[in-house]
Backbone as ProteinMPNN parsed JSONL, in Angstrom:
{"seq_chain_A": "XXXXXXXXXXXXXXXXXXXXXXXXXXXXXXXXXXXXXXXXXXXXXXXXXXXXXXXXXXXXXXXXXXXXXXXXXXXXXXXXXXXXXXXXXXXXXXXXXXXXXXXXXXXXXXXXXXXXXXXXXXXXXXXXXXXXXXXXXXXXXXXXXXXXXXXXXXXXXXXXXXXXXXXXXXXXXXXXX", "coords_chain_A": {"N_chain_A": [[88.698, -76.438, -69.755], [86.954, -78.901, -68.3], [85.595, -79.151, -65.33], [86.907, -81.277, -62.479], [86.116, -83.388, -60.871], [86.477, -85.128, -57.898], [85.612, -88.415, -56.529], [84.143, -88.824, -53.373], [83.871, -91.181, -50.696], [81.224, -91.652, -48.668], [82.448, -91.598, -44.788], [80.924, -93.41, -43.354], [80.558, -95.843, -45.247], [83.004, -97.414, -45.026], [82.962, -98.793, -42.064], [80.606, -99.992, -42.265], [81.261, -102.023, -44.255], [83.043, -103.167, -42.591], [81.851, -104.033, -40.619], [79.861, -105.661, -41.699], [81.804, -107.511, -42.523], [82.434, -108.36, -40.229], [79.988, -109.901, -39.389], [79.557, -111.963, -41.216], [81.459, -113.385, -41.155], [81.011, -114.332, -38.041], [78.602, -115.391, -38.428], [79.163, -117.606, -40.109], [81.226, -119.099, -38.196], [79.53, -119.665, -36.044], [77.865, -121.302, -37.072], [79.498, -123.582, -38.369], [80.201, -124.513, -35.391], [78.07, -125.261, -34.469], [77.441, -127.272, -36.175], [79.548, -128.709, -36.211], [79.514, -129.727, -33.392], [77.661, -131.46, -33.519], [77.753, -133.08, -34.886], [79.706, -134.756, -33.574], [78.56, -136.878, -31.298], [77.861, -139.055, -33.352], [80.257, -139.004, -34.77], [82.002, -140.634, -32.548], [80.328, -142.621, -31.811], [80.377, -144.12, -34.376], [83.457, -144.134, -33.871], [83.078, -146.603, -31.535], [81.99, -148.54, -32.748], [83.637, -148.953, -34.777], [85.709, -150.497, -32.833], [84.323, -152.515, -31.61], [84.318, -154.338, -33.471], [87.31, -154.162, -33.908], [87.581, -155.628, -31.24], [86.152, -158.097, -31.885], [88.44, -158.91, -33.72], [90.251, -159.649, -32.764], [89.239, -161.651, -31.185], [88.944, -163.813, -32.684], [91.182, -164.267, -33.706], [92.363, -165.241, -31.191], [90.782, -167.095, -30.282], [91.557, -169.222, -32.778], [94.064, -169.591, -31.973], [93.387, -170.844, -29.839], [92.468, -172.933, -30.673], [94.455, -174.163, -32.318], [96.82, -174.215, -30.257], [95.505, -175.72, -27.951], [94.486, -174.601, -25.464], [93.531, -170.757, -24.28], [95.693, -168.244, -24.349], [97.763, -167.433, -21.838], [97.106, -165.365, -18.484], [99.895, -164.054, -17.778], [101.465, -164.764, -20.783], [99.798, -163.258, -22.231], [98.089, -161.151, -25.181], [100.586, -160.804, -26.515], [101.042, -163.667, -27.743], [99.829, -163.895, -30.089], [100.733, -162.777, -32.341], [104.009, -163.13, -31.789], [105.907, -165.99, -31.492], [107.684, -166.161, -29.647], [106.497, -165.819, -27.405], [105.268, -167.585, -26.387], [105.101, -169.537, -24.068], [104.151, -171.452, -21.783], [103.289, -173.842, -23.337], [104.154, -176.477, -25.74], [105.449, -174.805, -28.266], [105.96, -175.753, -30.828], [103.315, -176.415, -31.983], [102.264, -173.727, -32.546], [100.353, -171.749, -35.101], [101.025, -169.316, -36.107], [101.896, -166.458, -37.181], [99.071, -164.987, -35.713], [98.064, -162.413, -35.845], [98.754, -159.34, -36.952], [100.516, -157.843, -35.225], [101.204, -156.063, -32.234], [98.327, -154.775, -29.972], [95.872, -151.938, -29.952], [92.955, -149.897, -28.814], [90.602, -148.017, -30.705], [91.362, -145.155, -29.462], [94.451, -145.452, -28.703], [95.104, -146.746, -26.322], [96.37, -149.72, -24.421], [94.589, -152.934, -25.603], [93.319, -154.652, -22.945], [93.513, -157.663, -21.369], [92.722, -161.078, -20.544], [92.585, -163.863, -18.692], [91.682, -166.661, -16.891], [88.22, -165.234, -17.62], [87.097, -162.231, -15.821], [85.26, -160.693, -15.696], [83.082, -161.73, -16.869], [82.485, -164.47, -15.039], [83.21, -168.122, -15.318], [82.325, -171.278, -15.118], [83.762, -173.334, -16.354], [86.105, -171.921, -17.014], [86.349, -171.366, -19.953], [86.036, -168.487, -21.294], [87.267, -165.376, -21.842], [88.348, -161.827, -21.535], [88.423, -159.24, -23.202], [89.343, -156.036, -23.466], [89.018, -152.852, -24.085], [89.605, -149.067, -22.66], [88.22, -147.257, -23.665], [87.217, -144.11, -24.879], [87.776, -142.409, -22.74], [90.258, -143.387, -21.711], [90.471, -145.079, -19.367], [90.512, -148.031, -17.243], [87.226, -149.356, -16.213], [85.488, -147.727, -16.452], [82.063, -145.958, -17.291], [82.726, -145.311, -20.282], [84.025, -148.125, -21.532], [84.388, -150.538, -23.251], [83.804, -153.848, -24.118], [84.509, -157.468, -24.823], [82.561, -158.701, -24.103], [78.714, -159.088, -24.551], [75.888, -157.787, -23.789], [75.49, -158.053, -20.996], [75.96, -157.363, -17.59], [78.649, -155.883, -15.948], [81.08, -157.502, -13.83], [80.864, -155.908, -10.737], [80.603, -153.371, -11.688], [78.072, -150.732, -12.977], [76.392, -151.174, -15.489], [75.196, -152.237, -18.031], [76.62, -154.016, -20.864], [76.003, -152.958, -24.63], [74.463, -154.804, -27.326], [76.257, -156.075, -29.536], [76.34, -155.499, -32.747], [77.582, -156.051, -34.985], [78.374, -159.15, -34.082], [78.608, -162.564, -35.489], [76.366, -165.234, -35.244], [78.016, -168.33, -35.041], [80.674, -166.563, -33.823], [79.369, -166.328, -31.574], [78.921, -168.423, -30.293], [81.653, -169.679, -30.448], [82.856, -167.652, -28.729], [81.835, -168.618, -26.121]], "CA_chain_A": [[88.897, -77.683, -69.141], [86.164, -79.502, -67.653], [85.774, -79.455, -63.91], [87.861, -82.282, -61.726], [85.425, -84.057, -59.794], [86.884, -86.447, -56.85], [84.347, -89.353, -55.587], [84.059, -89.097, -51.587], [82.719, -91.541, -49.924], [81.406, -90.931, -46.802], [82.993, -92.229, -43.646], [79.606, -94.623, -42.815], [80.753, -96.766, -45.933], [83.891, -98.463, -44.55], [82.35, -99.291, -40.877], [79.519, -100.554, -42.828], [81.762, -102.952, -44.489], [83.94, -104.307, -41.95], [80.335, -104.628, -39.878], [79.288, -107.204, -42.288], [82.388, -108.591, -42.504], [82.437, -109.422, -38.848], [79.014, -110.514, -39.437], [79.602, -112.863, -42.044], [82.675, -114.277, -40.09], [80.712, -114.749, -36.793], [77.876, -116.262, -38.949], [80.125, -118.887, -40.286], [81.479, -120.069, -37.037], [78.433, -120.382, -34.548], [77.569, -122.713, -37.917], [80.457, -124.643, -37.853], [80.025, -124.844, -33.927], [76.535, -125.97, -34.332], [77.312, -128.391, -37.008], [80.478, -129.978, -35.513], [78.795, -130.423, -31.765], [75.89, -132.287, -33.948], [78.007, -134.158, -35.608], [80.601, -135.215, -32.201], [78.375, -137.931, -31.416], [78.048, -139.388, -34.641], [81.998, -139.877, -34.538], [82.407, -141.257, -31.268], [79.813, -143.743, -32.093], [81.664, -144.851, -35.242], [85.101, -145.247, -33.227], [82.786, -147.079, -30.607], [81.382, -149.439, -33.638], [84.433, -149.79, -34.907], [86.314, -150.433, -32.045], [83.819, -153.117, -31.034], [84.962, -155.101, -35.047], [88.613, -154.461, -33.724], [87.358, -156.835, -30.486], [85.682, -159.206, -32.931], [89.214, -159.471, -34.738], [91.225, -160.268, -31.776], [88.944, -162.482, -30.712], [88.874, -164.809, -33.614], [92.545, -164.712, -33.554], [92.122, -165.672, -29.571], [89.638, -168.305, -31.194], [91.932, -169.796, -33.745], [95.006, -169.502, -31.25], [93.047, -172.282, -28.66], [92.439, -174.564, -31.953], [96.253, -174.92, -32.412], [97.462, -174.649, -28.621], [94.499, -176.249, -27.102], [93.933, -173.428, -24.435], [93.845, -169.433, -24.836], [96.944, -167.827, -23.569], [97.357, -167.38, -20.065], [97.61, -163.775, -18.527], [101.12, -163.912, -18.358], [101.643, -164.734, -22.227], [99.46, -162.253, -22.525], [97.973, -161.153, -26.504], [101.801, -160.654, -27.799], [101.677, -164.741, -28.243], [98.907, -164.269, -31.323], [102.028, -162.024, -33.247], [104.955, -163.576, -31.45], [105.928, -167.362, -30.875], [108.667, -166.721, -28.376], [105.81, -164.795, -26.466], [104.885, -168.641, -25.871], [105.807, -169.844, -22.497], [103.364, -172.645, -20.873], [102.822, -174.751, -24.3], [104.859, -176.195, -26.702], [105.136, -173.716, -29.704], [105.559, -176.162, -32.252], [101.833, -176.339, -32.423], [101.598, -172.3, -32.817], [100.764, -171.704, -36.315], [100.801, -168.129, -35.98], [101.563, -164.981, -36.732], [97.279, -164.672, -36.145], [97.672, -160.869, -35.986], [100.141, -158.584, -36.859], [101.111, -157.264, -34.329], [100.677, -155.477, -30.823], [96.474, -154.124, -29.796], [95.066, -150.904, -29.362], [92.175, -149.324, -29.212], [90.792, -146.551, -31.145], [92.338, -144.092, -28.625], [95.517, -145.718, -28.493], [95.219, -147.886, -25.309], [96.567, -151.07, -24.542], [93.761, -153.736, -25.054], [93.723, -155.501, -21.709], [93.275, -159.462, -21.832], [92.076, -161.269, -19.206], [91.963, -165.565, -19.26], [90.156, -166.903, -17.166], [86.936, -164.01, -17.175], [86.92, -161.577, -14.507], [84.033, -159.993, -15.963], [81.867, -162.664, -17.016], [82.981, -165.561, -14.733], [82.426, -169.04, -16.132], [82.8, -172.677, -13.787], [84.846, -174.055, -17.018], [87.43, -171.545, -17.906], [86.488, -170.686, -21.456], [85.429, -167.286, -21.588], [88.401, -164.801, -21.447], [88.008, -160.207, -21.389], [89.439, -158.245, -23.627], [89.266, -154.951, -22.719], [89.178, -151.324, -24.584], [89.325, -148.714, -22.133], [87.265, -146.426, -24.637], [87.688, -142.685, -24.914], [88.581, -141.683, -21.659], [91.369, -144.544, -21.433], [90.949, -145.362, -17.763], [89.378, -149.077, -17.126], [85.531, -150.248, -15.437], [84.518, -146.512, -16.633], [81.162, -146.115, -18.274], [82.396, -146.048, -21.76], [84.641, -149.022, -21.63], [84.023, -151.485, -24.499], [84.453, -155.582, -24.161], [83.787, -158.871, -25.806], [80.904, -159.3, -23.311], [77.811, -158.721, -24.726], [74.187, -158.459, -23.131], [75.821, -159.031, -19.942], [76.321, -156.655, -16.832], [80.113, -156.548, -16.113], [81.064, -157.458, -12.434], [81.431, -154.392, -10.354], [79.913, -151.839, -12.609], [76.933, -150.658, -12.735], [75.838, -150.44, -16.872], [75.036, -153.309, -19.38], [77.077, -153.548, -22.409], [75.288, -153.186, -25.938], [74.529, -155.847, -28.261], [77.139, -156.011, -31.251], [75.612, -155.66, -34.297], [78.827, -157.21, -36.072], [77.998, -160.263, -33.729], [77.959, -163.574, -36.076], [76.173, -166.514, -34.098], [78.668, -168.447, -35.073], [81.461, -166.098, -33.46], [79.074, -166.068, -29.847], [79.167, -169.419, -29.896], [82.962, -169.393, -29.756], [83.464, -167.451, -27.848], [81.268, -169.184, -24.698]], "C_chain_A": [[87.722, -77.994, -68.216], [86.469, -79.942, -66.031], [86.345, -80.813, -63.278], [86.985, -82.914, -60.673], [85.975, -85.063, -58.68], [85.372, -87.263, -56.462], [84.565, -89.166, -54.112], [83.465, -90.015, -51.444], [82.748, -91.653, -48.618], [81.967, -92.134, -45.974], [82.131, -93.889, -43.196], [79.732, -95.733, -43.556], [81.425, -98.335, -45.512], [83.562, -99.517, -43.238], [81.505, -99.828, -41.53], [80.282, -102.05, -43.763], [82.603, -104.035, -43.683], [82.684, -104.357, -40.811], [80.152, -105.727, -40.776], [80.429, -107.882, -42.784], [82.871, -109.822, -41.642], [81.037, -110.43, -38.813], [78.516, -112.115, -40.075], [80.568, -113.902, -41.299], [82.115, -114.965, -38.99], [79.369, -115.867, -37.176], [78.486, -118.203, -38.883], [80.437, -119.507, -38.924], [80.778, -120.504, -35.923], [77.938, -121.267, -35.783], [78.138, -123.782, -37.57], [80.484, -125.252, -36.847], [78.804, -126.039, -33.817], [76.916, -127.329, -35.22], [78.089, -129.807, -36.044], [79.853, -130.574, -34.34], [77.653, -131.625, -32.429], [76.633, -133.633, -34.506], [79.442, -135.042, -34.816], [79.955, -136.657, -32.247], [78.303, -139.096, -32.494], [79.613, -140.431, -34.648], [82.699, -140.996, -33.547], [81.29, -142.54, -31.39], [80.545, -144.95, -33.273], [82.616, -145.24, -34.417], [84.167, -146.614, -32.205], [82.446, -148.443, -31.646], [82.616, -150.215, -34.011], [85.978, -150.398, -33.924], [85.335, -151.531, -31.555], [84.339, -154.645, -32.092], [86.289, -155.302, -34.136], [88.987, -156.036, -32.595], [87.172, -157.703, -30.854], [87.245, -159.921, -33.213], [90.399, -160.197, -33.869], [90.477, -161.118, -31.193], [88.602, -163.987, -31.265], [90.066, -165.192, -33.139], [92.907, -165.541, -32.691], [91.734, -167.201, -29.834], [90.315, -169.443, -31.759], [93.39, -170.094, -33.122], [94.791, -171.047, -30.341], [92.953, -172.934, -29.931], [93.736, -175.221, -32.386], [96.735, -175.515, -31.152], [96.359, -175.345, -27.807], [93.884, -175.678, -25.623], [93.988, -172.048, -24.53], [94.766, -169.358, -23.873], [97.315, -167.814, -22.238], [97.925, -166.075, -19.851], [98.651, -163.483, -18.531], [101.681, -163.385, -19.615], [100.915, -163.203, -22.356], [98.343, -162.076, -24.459], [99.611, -161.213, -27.302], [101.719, -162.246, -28.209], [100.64, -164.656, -30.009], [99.833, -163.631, -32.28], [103.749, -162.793, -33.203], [105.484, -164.988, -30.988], [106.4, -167.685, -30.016], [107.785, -166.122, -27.591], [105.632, -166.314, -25.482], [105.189, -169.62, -24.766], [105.377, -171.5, -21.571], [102.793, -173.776, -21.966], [104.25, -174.702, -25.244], [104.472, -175.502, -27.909], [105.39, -174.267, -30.918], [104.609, -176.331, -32.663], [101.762, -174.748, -32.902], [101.71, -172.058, -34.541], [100.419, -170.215, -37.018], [101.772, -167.351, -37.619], [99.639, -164.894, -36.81], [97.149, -162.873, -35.998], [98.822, -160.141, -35.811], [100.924, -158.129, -36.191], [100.0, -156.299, -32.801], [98.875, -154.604, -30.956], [96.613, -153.071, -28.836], [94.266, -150.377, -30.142], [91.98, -148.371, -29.721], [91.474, -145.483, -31.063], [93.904, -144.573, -28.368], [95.834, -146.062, -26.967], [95.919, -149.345, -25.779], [95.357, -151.544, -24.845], [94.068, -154.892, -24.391], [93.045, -156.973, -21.944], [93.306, -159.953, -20.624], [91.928, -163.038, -19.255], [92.737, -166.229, -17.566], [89.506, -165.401, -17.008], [87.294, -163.442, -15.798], [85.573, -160.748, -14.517], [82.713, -160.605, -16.106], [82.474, -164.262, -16.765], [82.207, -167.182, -14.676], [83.025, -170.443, -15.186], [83.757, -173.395, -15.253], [85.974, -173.08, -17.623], [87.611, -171.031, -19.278], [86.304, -169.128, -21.939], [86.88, -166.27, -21.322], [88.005, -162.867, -21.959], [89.035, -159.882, -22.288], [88.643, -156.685, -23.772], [89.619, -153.446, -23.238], [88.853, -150.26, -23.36], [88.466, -147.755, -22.205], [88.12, -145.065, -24.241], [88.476, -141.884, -23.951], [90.161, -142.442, -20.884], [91.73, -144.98, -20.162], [89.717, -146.843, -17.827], [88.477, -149.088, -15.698], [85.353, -148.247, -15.238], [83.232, -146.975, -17.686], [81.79, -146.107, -19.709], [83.147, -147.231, -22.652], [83.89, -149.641, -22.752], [84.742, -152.664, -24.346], [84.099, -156.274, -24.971], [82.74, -159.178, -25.371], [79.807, -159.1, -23.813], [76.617, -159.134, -24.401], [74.715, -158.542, -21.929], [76.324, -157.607, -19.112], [77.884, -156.716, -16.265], [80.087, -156.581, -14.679], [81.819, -156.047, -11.986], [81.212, -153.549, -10.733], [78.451, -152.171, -12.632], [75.937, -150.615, -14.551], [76.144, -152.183, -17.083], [75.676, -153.013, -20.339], [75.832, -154.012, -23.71], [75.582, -154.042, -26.506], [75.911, -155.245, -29.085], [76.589, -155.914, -32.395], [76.324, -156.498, -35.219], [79.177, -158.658, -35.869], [77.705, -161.139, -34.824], [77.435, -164.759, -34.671], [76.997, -167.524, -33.98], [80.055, -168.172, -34.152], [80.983, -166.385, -31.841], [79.111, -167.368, -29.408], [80.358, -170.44, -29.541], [83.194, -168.613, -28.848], [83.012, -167.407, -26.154], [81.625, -170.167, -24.435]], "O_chain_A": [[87.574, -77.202, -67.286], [87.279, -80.77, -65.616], [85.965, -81.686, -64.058], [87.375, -82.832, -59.509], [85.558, -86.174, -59.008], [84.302, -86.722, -56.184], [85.671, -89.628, -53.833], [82.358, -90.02, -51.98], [83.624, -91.725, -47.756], [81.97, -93.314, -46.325], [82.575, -94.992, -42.878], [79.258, -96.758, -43.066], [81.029, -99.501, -45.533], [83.799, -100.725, -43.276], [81.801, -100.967, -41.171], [79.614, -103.083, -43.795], [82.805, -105.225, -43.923], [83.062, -105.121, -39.922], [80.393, -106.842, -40.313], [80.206, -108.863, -43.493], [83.274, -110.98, -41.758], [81.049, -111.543, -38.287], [77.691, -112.963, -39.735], [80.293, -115.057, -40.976], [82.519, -116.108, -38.779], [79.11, -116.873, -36.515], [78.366, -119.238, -38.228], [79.788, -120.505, -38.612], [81.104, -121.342, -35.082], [77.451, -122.288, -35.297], [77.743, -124.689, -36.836], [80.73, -126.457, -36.903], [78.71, -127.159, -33.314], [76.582, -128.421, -34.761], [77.768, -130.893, -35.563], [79.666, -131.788, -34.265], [77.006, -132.452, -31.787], [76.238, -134.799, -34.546], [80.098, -135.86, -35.462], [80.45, -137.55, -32.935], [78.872, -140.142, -32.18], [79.941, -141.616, -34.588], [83.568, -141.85, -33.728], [81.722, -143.57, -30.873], [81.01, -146.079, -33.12], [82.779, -146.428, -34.136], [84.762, -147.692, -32.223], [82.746, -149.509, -31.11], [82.845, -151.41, -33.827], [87.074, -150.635, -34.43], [85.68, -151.513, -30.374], [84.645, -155.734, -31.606], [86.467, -156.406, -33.62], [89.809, -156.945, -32.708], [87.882, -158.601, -30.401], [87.421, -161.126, -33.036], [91.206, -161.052, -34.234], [91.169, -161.627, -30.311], [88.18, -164.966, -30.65], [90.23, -166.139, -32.369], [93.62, -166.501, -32.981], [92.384, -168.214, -29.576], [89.931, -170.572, -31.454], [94.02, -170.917, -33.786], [95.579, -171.981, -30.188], [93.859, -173.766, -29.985], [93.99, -176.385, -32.696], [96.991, -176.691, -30.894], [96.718, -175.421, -26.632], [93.046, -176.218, -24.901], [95.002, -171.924, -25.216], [94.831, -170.039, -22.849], [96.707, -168.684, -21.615], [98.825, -165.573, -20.524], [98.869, -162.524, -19.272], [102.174, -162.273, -19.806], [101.554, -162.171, -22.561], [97.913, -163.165, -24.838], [99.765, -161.601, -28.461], [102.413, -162.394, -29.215], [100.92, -165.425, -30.928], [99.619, -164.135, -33.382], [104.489, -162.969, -34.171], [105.44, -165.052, -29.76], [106.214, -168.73, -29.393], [108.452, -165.667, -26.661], [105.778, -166.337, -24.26], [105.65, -170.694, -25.153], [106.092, -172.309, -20.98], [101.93, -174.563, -21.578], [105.043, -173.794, -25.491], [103.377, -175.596, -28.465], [105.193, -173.66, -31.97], [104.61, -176.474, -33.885], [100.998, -174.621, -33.859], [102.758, -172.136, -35.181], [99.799, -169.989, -38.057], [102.075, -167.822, -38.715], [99.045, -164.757, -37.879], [96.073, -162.28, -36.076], [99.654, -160.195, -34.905], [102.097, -157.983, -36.536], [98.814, -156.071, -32.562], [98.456, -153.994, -31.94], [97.071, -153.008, -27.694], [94.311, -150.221, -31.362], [92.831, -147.496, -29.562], [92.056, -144.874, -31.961], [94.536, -143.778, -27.673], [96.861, -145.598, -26.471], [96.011, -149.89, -26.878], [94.527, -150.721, -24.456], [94.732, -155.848, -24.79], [92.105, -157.185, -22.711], [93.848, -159.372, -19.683], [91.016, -163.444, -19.975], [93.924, -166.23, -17.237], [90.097, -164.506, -16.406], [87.707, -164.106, -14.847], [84.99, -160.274, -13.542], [81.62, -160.231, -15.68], [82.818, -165.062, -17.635], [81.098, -167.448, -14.211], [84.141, -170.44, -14.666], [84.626, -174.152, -14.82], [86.656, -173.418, -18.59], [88.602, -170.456, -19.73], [86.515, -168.826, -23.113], [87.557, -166.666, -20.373], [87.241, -162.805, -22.922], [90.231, -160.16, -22.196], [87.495, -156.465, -24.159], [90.582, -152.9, -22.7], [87.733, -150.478, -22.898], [87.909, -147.296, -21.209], [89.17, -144.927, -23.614], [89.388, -141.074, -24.113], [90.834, -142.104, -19.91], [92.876, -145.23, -19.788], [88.56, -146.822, -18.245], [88.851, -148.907, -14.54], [85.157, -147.647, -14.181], [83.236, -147.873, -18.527], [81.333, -146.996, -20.427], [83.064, -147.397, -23.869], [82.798, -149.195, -23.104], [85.971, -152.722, -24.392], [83.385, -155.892, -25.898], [81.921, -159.848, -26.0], [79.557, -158.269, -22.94], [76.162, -160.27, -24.53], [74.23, -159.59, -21.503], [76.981, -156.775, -19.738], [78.296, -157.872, -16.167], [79.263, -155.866, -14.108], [82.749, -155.391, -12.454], [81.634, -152.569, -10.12], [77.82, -153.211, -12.443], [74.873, -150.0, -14.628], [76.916, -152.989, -16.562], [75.537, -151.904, -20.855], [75.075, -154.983, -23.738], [76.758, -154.404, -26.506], [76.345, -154.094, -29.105], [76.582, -157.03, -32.915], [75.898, -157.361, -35.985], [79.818, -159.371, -36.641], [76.653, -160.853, -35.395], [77.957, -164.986, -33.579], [77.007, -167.958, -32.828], [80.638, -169.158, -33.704], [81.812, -166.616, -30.96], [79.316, -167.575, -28.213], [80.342, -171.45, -28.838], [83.934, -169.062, -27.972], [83.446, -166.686, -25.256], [81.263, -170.694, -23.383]]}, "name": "protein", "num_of_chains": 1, "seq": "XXXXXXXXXXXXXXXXXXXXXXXXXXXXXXXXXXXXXXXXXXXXXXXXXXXXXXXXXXXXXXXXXXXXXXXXXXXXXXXXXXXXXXXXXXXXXXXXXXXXXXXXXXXXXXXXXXXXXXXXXXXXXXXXXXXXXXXXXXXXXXXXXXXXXXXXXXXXXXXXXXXXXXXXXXXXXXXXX"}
């Protein structure tokens, strides 16, 4: 009968494997780390982009709201009158030829968006100009990364300029001055 050989292998094998398996593991996640942190801003710019559209869309509505009732809401009313007709309080509502937006506003982060008529931000000697108001990421308002309808325009009381719009039609800026 032919000798019975066993394989050994030495002890240095196994440590040698779960070494490069931590290796491979720890690889992977200072990647991931690196990637995601790179790619944070990125995201937060998007919500900020589109979260600037969402202003746009309530502000048509706002827009198309004074062309029926002949004035924008009053802070009272509030935005529920662009969803709701009984929201309508200081006009008759047989002019409202609503629903102009489905329903209740918030921002990206799930804020109210605050509404404002007349301006408190960009105050105007006739009354037309009216704030609406994302409190942005950190959801507290007149922080730096707030987001309004204002654009180009220093807000009262703060110290920062808001950014152009890019989704700005001329058209739209000229409603809404």
């Amino acid at each position: 009968m032919p000798p019975h050989h066993e394989t050994i292998q030495p002890s240095g094998q196994d440590s040698f494997s779960v070494s490069r398996t931590l290796f491979v593991v720890l690889t992977m996640v200072v990647l991931s780390m690196l990637i995601s942190v790179n790619f944070i801003p990125v995201g937060e710019q998007a919500n900020r982009s589109l979260q600037q559209v969402g202003i746009k869309r309530v502000t048509r509505a706002l827009n198309n709201y004074k062309s029926n009732m002949g004035c924008y809401p009053t802070k009272e009313e509030g935005l529920d009158v662009l969803w709701d007709q009984a929201a309508v309080s200081h006009r008759e509502p047989s002019a409202w030829s609503g629903p102009y937006l489905s329903g209740p506003v918030t921002d990206r982060w799930g804020s109210a968006i605050v509404y404002q008529w007349p301006s408190e931000l960009a105050p105007s000697d006739n009354e037309a100009k009216f704030d609406l108001h994302s409190p942005g990421p950190d959801g507290r308002i007149n922080t730096s990364d707030d987001i309004t309808n204002h654009d180009d325009r220093t807000l009262a009381g703060m110290n920062r300029t808001i950014e152009s719009d890019p989704f700005l039609d001329s058209d739209e800026e000229a409603d809404a001055s």
